[in-house]
C-alpha positions in Angstrom: 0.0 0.0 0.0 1.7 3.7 -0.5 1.9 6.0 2.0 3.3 9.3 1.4 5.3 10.7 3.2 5.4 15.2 3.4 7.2 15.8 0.1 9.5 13.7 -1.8 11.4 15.0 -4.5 11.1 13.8 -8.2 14.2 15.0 -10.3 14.4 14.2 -13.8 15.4 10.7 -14.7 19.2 11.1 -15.8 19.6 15.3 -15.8 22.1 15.5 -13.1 23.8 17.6 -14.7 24.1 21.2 -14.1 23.5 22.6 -17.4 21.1 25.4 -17.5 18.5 25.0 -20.3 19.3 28.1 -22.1 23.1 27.7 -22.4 23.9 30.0 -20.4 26.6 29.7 -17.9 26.4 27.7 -14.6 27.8 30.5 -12.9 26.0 32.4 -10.2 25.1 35.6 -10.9 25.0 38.7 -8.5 21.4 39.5 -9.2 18.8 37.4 -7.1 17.1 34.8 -8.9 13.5 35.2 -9.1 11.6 32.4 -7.9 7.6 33.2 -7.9 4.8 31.3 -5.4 1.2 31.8 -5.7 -0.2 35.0 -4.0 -2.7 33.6 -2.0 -2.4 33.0 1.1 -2.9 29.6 1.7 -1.1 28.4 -1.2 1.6 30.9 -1.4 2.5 29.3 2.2 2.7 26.0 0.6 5.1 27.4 -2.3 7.3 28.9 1.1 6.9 25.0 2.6 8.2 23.7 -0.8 11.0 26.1 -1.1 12.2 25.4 2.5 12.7 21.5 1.6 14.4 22.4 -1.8 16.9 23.7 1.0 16.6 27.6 -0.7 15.4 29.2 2.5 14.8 28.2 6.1 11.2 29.5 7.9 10.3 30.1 11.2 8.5 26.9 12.7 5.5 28.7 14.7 4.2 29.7 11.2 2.7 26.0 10.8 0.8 25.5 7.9 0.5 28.6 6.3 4.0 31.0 6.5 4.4 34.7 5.2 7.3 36.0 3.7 7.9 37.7 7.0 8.3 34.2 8.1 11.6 33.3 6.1 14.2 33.3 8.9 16.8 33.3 6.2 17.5 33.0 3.0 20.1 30.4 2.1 20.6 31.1 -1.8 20.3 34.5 -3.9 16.8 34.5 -4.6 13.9 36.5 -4.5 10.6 35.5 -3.9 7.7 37.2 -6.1 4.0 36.2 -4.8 2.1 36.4 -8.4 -0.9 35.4 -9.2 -1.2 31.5 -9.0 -3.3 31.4 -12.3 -0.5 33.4 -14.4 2.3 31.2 -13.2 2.8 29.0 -15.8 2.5 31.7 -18.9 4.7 33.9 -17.1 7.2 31.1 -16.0 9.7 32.8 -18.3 10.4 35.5 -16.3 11.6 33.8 -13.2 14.1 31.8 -12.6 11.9 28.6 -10.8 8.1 29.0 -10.1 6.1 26.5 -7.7 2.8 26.0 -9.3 -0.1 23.9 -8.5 -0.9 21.0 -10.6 -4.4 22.2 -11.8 -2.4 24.9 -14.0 0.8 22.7 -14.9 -0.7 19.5 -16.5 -3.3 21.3 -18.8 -0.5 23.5 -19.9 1.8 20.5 -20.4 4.0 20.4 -17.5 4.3 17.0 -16.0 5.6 16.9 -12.2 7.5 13.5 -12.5 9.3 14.9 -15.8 9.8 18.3 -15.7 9.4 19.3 -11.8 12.7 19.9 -9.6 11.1 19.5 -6.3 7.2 18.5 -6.3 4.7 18.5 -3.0 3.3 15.4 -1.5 0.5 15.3 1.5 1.2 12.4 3.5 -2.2 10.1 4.1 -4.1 10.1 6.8 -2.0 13.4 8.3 -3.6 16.8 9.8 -2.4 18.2 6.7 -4.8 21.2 6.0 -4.4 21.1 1.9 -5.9 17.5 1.8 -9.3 17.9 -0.1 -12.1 16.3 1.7 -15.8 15.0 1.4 -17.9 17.4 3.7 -21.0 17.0 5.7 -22.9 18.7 8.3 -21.6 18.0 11.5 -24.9 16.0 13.0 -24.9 13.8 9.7 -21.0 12.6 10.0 -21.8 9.7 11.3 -24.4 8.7 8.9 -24.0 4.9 7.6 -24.6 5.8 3.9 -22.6 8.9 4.1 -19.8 6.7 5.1 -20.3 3.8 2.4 -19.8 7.0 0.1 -16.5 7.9 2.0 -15.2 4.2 1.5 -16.1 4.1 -2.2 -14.2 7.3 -3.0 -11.5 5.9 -1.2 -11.2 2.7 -3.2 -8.5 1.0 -5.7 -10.9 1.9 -8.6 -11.1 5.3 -7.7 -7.6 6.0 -7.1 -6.6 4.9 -10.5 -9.1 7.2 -12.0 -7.3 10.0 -10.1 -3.9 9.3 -11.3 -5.0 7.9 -15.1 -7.3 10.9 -15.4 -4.8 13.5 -14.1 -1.7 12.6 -14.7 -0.3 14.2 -11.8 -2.6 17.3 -11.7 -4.0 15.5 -8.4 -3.5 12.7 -6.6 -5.2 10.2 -4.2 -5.1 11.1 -0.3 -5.8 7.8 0.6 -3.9 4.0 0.7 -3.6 2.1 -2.6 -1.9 -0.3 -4.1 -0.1 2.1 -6.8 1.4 -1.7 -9.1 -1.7 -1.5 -11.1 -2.6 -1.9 -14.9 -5.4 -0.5 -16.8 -6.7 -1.2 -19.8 -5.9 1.6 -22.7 -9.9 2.5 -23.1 -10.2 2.4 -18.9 -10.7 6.5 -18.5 -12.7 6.7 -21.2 -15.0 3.4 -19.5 -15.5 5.2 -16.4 -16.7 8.8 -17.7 -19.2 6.7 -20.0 -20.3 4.6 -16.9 -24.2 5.2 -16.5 -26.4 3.9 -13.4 -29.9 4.8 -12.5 -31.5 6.6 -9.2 -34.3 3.5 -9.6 -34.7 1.7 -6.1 -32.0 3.4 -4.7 -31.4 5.6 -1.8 -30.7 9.4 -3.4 -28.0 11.4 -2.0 -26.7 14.8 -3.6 -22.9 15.9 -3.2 -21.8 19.1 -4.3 -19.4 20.1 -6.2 -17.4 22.7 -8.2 -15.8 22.0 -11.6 -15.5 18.8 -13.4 -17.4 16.2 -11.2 -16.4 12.6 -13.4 -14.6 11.6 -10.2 -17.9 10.9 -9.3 -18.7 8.1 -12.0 -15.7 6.2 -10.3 -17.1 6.4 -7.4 -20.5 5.4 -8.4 -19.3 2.4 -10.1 -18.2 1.4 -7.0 -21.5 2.0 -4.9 -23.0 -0.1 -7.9 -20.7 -2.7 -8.0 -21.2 -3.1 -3.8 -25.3 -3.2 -4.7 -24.7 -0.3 -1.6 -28.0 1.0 -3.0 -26.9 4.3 -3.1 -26.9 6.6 -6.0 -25.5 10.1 -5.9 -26.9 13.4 -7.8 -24.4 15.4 -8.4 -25.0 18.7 -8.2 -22.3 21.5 -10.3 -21.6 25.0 -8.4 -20.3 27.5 -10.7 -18.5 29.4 -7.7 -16.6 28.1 -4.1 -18.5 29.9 -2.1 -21.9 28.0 -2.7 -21.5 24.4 -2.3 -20.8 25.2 1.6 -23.6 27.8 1.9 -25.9 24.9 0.1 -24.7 22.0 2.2 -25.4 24.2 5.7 -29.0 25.2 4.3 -29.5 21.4 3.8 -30.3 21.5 0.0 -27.5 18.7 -0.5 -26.1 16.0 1.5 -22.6 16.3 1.0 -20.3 18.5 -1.1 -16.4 17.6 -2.0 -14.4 19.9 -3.5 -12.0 22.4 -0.6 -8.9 21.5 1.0 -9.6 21.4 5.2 -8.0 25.2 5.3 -10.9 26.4 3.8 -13.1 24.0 5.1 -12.0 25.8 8.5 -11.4 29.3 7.0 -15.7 29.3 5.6 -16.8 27.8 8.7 -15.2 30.8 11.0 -16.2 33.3 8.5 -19.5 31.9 8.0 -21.0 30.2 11.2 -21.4 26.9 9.0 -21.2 23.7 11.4 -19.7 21.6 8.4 -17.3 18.7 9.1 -14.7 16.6 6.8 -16.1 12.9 7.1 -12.9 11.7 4.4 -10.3 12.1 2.7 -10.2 12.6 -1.3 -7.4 13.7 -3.4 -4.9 16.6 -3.2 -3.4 19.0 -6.2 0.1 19.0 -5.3 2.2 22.3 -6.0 5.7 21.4 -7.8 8.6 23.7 -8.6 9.0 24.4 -12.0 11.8 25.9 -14.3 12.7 26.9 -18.0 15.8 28.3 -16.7 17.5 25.2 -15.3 17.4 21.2 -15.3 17.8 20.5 -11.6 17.3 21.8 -8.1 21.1 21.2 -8.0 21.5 24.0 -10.8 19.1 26.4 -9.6 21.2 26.7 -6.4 24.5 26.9 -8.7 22.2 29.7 -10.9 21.7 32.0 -7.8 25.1 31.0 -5.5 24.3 30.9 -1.8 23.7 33.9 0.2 26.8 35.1 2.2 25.6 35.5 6.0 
């Protein structure tokens, strides 16, 4: 079974080399190197996380989670870190010297984190990790028998390699499976065909925002268990509704936040949500044009004299 462990590297197969991409010299230079994170606050803590175990900067522990900029204790290489936009990332990659970027931009644009990434994110399973996405229901429902046979469905072998077939790399299960698998050529294409039928069965509507054919998988797998169970899957066009509908009681469940803003909407909002499960996370990976390896980005910008 894998288990994950906080963040593991993945450097190219065979580029240990320090040649910089654009042929220019290894040699540090005495302007910083720009590396850019995503502005948000929640995510623009992860890029700081991801940058500290690249070994680029150090941060101050009591920050947790979510660090500010204010919390690098010290930076260990010439760089400078440029907060931008997390959506513009990867057409402006060319103007920095490394960018970490979540995989919902990267892999539609082409970037693949195994291939191309120097250092890429990993949430270990079954942690408090607060960037984990989750399957939500109210708080007096999280005990509720069927809501849990949808819980262990999601988290199932057929669902994981969905995840990993479908996204190659964009997001990835947050739960065990066996990852020595095979799949037949037509298997994604299978699934988002898969069609079932509310007839007999026990409806229950789930929330969502953005493509929901995660949810065939895991339908198949209520079918295939006769659970009885069929789920209505209901498409928000915005993140802040499918927490505002859930609380109201118009659906059963939603899935589609990370815990931190699980937490963050239930403060701001008085909601009394709860995660019942773990899903899938979008891990954020540093990306370069500039250089090959996390070895020669820290020959690119030379190490910060004390």
């Amino acid at each position: 079974m894998k288990t994950n462990k906080l963040f593991k590297t993945f450097l190219t197969a065979g580029l240990v080399a320090t040649t910089l991409l654009t042929g220019c010299s290894s040699q540090s230079s005495s302007e910083p190197v720009k590396i850019g994170i995503p502005s948000d606050a929640t995510n623009g803590g992860r890029g700081l996380l991801l940058l500290e175990k690249a070994g680029l900067i150090e941060v101050d522990d009591k920050a947790g989670w979510t660090p500010e900029l204010k919390d690098v204790t010290k930076y260990k290489y010439n760089i400078e870190i440029v907060p931008t936009q997390a959506n513009t990332l990867v057409s402006t990659l060319d103007d920095f010297g490394a960018a970490t970027i979540n995989g919902t931009y990267a892999v539609p644009a082409g970037l693949k984190p195994k291939k191309d990434g120097l250092i890429t994110e990993v949430q270990e399973v079954g942690s408090d990790n607060p960037f984990i996405n989750v399957i939500v229901a109210r708080t007096a429902d999280k005990d509720n028998e069927d809501y849990q046979k949808v819980v262990k469905a999601y988290q199932s072998q057929l669902v994981a390699e969905y995840i990993l077939e479908k996204n190659k790399g964009a997001s990835v299960p947050a739960f065990e499976y066996d990852e020595d698998y095979t799949v037949d050529k037509n298997f994604v294409s299978d699934i988002e065909g898969y069609q079932s039928s509310s007839d007999g069965k026990k409806v229950i509507k789930i929330g969502t925002c953005g493509s929901a054919d995660t949810f065939r998988a895991v339908q198949k797998v209520l079918d295939d268990e006769n659970s009885g169970i069929y789920l209505d899957v209901v498409v928000f066009d915005a993140y802040n509704l499918p927490n505002e509908a859930l609380n109201n009681g118009e659906i059963d469940l939603n899935s589609f936040q990370h815990k931190a803003y699980l937490e963050n909407e239930c403060k701001a909002q008085g909601y009394d949500l709860t995660a019942i499960g773990d899903t899938s996370s979008a891990p954020l990976t540093l990306y370069s044009k500039k250089v090959d390896s996390l070895k020669a980005l820290k020959e690119l910008a030379g190490k910060k004299e004390d």
